[in-house]
C-alpha positions as CSV (number, residue, x, y, z in Angstrom):
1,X,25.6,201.7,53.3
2,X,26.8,202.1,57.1
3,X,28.7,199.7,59.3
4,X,27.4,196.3,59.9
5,X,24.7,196.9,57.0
6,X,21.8,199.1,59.2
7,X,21.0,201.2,61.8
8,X,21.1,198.7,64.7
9,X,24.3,197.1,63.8
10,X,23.0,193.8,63.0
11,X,26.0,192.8,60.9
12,X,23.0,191.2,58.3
13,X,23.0,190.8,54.6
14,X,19.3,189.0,53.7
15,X,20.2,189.2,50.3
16,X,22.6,187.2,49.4
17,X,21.7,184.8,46.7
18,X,25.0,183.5,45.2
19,X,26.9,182.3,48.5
20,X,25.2,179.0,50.4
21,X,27.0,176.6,52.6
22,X,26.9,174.2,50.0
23,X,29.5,176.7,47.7
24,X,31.4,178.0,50.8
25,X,34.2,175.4,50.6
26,X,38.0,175.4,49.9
27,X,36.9,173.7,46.7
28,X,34.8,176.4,45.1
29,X,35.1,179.4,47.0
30,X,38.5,181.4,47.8
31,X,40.5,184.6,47.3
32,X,39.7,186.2,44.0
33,X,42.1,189.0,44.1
34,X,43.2,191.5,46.3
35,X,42.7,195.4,46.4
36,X,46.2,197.5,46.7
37,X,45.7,200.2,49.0
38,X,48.4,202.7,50.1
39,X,47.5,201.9,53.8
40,X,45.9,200.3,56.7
41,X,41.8,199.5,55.9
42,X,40.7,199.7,59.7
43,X,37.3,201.0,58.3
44,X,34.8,198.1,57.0
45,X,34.6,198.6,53.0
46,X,31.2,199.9,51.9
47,X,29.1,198.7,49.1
48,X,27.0,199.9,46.5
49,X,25.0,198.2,43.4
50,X,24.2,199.2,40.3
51,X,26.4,202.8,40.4
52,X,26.8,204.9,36.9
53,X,30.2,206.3,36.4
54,X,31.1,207.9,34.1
55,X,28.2,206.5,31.5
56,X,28.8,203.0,32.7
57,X,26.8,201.1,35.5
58,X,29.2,199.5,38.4
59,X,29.2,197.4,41.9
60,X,31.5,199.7,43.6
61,X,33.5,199.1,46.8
62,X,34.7,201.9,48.8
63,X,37.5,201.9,51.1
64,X,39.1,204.2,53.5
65,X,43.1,203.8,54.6
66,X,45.0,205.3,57.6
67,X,46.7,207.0,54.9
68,X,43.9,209.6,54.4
69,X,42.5,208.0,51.5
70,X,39.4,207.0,50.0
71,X,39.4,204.5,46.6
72,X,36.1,203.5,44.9
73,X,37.0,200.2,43.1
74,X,35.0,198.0,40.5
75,X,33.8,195.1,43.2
76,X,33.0,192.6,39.9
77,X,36.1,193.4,38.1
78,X,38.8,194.6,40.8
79,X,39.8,198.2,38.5
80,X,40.1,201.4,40.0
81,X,37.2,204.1,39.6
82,X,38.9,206.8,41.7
83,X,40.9,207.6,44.0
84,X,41.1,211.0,46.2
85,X,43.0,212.5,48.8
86,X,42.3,213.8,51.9
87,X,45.3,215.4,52.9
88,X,45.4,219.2,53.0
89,X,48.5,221.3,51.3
90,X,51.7,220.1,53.3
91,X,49.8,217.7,55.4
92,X,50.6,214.1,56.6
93,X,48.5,211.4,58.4
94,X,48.9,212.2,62.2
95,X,51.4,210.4,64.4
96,X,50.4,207.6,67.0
97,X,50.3,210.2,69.7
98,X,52.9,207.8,71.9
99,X,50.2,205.1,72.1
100,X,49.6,201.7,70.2
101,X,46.6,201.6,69.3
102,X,46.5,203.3,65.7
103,X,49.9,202.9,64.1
104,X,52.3,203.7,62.4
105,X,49.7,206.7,61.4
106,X,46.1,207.8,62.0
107,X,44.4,208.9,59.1
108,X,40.8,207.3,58.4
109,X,40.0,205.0,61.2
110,X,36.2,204.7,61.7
111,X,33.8,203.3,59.1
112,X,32.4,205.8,56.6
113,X,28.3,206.4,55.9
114,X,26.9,206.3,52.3
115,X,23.8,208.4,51.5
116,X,22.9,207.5,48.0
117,X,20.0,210.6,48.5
118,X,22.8,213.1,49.4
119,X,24.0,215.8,46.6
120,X,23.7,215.3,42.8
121,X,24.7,211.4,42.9
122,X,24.6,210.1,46.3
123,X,28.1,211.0,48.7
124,X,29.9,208.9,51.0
125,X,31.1,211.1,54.5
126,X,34.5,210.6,55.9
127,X,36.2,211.8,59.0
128,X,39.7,211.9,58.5
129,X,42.7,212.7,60.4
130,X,45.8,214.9,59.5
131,X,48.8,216.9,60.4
132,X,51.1,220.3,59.4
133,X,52.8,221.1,62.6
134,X,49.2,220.8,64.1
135,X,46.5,217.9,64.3
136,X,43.3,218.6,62.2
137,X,40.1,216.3,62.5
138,X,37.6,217.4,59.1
139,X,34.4,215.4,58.0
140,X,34.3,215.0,53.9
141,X,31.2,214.2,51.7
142,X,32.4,212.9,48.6
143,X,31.0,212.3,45.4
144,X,30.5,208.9,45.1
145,X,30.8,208.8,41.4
146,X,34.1,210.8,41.3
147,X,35.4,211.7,44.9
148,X,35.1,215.7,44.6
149,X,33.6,217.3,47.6
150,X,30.5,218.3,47.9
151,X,28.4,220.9,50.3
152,X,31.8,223.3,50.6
153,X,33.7,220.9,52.3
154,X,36.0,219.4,53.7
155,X,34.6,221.0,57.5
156,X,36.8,221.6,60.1
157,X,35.6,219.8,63.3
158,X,36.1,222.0,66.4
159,X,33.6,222.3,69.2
160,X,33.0,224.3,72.7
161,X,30.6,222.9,75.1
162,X,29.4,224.8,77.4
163,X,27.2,224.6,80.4
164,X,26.9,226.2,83.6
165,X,30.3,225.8,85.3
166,X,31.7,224.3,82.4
167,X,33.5,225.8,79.0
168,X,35.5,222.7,77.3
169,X,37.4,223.4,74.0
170,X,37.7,220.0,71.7
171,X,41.1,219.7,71.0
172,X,41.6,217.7,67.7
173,X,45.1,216.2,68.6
174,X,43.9,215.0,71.8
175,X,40.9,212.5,70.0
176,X,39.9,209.9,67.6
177,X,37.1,209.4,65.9
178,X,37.5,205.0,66.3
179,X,33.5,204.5,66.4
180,X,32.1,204.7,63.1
181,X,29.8,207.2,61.7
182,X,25.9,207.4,61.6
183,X,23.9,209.1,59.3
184,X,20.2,209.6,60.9
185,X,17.1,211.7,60.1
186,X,19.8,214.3,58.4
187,X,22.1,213.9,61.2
188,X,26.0,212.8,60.8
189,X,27.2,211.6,64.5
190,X,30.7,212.2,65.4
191,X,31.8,209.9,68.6
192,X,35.2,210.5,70.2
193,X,37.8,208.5,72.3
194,X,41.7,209.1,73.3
195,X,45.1,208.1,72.0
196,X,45.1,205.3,74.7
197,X,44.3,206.7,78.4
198,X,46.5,209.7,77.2
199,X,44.5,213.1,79.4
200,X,43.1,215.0,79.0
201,X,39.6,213.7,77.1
202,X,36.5,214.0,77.8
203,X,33.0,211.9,75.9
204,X,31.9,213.8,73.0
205,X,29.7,213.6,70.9
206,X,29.3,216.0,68.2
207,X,27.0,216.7,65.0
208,X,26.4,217.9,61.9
209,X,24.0,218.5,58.8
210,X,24.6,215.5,56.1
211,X,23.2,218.3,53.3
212,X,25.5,221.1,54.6
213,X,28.2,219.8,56.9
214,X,27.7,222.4,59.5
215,X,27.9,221.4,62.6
216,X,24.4,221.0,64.0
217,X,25.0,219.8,68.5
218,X,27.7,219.4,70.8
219,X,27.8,217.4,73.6
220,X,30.2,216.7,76.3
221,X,29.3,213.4,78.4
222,X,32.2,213.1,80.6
223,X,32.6,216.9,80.9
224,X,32.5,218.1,84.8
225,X,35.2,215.3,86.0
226,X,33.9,213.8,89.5
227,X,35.8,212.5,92.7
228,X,35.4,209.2,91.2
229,X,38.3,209.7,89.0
230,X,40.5,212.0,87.8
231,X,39.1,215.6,85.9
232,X,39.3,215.1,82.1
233,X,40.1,211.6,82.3
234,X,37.1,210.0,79.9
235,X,34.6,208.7,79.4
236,X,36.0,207.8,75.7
237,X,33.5,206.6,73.1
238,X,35.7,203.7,71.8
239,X,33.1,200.5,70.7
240,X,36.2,198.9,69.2
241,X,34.7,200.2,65.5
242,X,31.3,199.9,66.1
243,X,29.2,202.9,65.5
244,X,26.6,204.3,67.8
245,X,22.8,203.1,66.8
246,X,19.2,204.4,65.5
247,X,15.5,202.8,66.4
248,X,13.0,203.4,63.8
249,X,11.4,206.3,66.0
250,X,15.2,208.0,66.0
251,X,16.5,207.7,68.9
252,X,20.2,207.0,68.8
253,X,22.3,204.6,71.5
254,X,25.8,203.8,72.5
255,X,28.3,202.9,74.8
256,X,30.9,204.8,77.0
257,X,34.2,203.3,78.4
258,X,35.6,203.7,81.6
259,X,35.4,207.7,83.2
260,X,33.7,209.6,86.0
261,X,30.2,209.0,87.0
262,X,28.3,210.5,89.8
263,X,26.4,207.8,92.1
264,X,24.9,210.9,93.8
265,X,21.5,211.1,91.0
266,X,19.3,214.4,90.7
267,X,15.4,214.2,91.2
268,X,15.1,212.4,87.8
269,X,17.5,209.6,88.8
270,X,20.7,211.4,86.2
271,X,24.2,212.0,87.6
272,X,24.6,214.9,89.3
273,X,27.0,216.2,87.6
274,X,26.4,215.0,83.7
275,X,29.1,212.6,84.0
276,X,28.3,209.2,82.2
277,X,31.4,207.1,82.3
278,X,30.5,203.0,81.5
279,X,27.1,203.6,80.4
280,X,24.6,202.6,78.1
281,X,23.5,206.2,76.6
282,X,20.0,207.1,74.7
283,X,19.7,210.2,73.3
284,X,16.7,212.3,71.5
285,X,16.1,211.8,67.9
286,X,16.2,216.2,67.9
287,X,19.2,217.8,69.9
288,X,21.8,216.1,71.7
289,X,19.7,215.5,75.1
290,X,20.3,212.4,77.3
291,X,16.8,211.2,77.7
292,X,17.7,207.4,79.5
293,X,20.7,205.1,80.3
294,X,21.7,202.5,81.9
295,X,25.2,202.6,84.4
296,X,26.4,198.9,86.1
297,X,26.2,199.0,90.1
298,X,29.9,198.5,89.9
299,X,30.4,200.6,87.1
300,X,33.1,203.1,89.2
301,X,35.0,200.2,90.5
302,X,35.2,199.0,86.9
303,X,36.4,202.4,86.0
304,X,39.3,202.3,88.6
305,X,40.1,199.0,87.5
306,X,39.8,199.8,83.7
307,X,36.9,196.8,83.0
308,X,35.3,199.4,81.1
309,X,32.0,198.5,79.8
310,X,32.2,200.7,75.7
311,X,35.6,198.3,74.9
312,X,32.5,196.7,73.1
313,X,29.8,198.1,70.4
314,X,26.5,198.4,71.0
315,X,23.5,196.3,69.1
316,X,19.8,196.6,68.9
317,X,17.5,193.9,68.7
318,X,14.6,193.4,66.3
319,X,11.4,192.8,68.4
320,X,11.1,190.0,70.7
321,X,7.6,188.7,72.5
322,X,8.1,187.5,76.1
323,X,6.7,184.9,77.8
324,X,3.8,187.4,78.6
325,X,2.7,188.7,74.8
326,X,4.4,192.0,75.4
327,X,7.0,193.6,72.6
328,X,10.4,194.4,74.2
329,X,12.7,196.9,72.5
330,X,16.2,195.5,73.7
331,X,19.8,196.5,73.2
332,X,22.7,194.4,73.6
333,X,26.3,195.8,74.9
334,X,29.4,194.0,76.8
335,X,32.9,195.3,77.8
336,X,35.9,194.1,79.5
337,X,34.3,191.8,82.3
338,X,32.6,189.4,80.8
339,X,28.8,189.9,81.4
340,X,26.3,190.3,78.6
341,X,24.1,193.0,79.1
342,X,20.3,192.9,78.0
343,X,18.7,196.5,78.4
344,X,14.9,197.5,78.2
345,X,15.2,200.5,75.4
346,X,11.9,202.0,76.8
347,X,13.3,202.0,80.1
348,X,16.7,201.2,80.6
349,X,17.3,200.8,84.5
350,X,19.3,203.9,85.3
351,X,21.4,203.4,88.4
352,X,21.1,201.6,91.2
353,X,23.7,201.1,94.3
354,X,22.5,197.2,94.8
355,X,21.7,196.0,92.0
356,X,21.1,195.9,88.0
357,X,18.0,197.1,87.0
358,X,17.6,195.8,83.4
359,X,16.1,193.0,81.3
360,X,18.7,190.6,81.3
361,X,22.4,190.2,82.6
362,X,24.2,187.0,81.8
363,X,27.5,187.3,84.4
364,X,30.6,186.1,83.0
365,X,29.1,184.3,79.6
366,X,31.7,186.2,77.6
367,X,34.6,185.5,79.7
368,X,38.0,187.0,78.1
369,X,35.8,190.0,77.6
370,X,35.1,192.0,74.3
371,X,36.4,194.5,72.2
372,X,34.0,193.6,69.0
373,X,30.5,194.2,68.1
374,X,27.9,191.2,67.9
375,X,25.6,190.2,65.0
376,X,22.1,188.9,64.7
377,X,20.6,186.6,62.9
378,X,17.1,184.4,63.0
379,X,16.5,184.9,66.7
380,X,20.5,184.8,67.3
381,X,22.9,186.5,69.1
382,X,27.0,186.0,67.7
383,X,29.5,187.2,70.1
384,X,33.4,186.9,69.7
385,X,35.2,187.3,73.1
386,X,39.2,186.9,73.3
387,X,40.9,184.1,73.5
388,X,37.4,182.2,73.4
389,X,35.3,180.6,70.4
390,X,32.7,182.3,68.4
391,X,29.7,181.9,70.6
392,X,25.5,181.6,69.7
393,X,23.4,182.7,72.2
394,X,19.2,181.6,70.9
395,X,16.8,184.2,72.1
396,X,13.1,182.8,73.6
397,X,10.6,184.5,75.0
398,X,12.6,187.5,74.6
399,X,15.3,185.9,77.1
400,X,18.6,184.2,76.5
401,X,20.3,181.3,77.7
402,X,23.5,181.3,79.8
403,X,24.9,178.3,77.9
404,X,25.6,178.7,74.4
405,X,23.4,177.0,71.8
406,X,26.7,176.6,70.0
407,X,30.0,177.6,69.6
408,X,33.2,177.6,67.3
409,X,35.8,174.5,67.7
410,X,38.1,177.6,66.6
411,X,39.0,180.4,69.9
412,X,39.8,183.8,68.0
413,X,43.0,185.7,69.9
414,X,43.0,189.1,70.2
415,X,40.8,191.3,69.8
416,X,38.4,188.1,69.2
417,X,36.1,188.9,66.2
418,X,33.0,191.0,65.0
419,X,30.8,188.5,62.9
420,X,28.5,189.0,60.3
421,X,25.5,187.2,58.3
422,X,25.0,186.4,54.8
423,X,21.8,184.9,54.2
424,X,19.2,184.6,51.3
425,X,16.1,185.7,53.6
426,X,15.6,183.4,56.6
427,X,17.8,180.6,54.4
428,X,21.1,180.2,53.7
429,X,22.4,181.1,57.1
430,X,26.3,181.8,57.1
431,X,28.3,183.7,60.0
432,X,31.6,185.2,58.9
433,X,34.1,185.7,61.0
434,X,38.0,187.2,60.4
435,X,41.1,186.6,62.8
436,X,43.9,188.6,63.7
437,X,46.6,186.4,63.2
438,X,49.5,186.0,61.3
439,X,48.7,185.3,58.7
440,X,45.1,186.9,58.9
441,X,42.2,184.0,58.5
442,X,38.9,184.3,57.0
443,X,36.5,181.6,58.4
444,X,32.9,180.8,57.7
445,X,30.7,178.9,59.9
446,X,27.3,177.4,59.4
447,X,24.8,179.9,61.3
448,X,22.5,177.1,62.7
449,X,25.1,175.9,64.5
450,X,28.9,177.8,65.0
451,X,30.4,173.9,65.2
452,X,30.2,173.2,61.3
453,X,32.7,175.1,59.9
454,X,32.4,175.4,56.0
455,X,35.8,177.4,55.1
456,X,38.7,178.9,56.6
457,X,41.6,180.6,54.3
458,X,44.2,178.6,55.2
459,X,42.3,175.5,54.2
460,X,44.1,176.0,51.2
461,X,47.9,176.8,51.6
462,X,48.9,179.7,50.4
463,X,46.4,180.4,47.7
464,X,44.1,182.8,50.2
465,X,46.6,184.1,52.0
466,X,45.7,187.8,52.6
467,X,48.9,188.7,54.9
468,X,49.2,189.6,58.3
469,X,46.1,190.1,60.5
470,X,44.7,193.8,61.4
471,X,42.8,194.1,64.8
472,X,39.5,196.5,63.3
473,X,38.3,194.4,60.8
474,X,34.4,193.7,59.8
475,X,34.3,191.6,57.0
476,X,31.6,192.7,54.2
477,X,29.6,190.6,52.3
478,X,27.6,191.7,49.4
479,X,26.8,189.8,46.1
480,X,28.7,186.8,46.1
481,X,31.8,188.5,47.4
482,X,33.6,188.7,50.6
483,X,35.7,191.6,51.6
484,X,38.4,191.5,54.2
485,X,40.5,194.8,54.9
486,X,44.3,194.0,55.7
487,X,47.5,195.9,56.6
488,X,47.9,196.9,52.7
489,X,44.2,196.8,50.8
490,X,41.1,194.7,50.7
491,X,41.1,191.0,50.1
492,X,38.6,190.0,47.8
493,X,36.9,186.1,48.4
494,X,33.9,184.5,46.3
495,X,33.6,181.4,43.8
496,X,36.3,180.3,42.3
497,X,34.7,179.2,38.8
């Protein structure tokens, strides 16, 4: 119940029984209805089977508007269960801040967390937006069953890192919370970015208890400035919507954008100055230490130059033997320029002024650059740069290819597309992919190979039109449904009869 299905960000569903890519056609399968919402749905919709409300048992779909708020809605039959919310007394959603990244308003952006453990029913934890004169950032736990909050809440998000040399007050008009949320070992993760480049912002990262909501670390990645850029200008924690990661052992991972970084390294090969712009980041499963990462040679000049490498989210692989024997641990992450990278999560590479010192870097493979998050699926990597097709990259011996194994006749515009899998176990293989266009198009693509396309929405004229396109979206799949946020609510796709 977390973006992209799990704590790597896989994008899977291995339980999907009712949707095969003998059904997926404009013949049987297509829009079953449509969700009205009072607002954007940036956020991917959540899921959960089998929910009792009020004395009777539900599939219920969650989703989160720009508009502060939150609807649980009957995913069989399309009727509303509840809605909440989130604005406080007088409050609005929060303005665009001069930049166009979020608009008209900023409300809920990032993708929520379910915890079907948490309270006396299981509570879904938001971080929403507002404004009364002043910007307010809060995290919410709600009910799932009827939206009330739980654990005292709503909890004011305010923060002060400090550090010798260093006092930094978070400022909530100044961020977003754009990556979504991660609920591990207890632990809700807050990552922040800017209203576009607007300074000052700094990288934080900041935590809290999922059965109390009080706030539990702080950390400030970008906090001391450098000469390599200007003071308070970044690193953001953007991902493009994805959410930072967990390994089984609890050790969390993302991405930063562009922002200062020292190439002057302390005895144990860390910038100087705690600066981590354009960087792979792993931190301890207890406390918010920086244990290993991974910065590009180039990363400053990327920096100056914007090619920031956290315009994409961050991904961890399943297992993979090399051609030795040997388990790797990887991660997968790629920005702006173009290059894949393939990082050792047992040792990462750190920095280096000549060269790259990780598992794998394919240069250039995702040319147009990205500002998505990948999925995985049977030894299969699924990328979406701009202005390019949907591309498979087949792992072997723990290594990948620089040619695709096969790619989409479609090329997705901006900001390309963040896939994910349905699948029935190891069968059944489908990729899902949506496009920001006008109008928005839902496509579906054999996993095996990207070059058989078994559906796209406007195979069928105007009876799956969903409206105009919306830049964050991740579809969700889950039992025989397909759920696409939009500019107004959440189209619905499965069988038709």
């Amino acid at each position: 119940m977390t973006f992209k299905n799990d704590l790597a960000r896989t994008g899977q569903d291995l339980a999907e029984t009712v949707l095969t890519p003998a059904n997926v056609n404009a013949a049987s399968f297509g829009k079953i209805r449509f969700l009205a919402t009072d607002g954007k749905v940036d956020a991917q919709p959540l899921y959960l089977s089998a929910l009792d409300i009020a004395g009777t048992r539900h599939n219920v779909v969650f989703v989160a508007t720009e508009h502060d708020s939150v609807y649980a809605f009957d995913a069989d039959e399309g009727t509303l269960l509840w809605k909440v919310s989130l604005l406080g007394p007088g409050e609005t959603p929060s303005g665009p801040h001069g930049c166009d990244q979020v608009t008209p308003v900023i409300g809920i952006t990032s993708t929520p967390v379910i915890s079907r453990a948490a309270g006396p029913h299981g509570a879904i934890y938001v971080v929403a937006m507002s404004n009364r004169g002043v910007d307010f950032q809060r995290l919410h736990a709600l009910d799932v069953t009827t939206g009330a909050e739980l654990f005292g809440g709503p909890r004011d998000i305010t923060a002060t890192y400090i550090r010798p040399g260093v006092a930094r007050l978070f400022e909530p008009g100044q961020y977003e919370e754009r990556a979504a949320l991660l609920l591990s070992r207890g632990t809700i993760y807050t990552t922040w970015t800017s209203h576009c480049d607007h300074a000052p912002y700094t990288g934080w990262i900041i935590t809290f208890s999922a059965a109390t909501l009080e706030r539990t670390g702080v950390l400030d990645v970008g906090a001391n400035g450098s000469a390599s850029g200007p003071a308070h200008v970044g690193p953001g924690i953007w991902m493009s919507g994805g959410g930072p990661a967990a390994d089984a052992a609890g050790y969390v991972y993302l991405l930063t954008g562009n922002g200062p970084f020292e190439t002057v390294l302390n005895a144990q090969g860390f910038p100087k100055r705690g600066d981590f712009g354009n960087s792979f980041l792993k931190l301890a499963p207890a406390g918010l230490s920086i244990v290993d990462y991974f910065s590009p040679f180039d990363g400053v000049n990327e920096s100056e130059a914007d090619l920031d490498l956290g315009s994409g989210g961050i991904m961890l692989l399943p297992n993979l033997t090399d051609a030795h024997g040997i388990v790797r641990h990887l991660a997968v992450g790629a920005g702006k320029n173009g290059n894949l990278y393939v990082v050792n999560r047992d040792l990462m590479g750190k920095f280096s002024v000549d060269a790259n010192n990780i598992w794998q870097e394919l240069t250039g493979v995702l040319s147009g650059g990205i500002w998505s998050t990948p999925a995985w699926f049977e030894g299969t990597l699924y990328y979406g740069p701009v202005g390019r097709s949907l591309l498979a990259f087949t792992a072997v011996q723990a290594r990948f290819g620089s040619v695709p194994t096969s790619h989409s006749a479609h090329v997705f515009p901006y900001p390309g597309t963040s896939p994910v899998i349905s699948a029935n176990g190891s069968g059944n293989g489908i990729v899902w992919a949506h496009e920001n266009s006008n109008p928005g198009v839902l496509h579906a693509y054999e996993a095996h190979n990207l070059g058989h396309e078994l559906y796209n929405s406007a195979q069928a004229g105007s009876r799956d039109d969903f409206g105009p396109g919306n830049k964050f979206i991740t579809p969700l799949v889950a039992h025989g449904k397909v759920f696409v946020g939009t500019q107004s609510g959440v189209a619905v796709f499965g069988l038709l009869h």
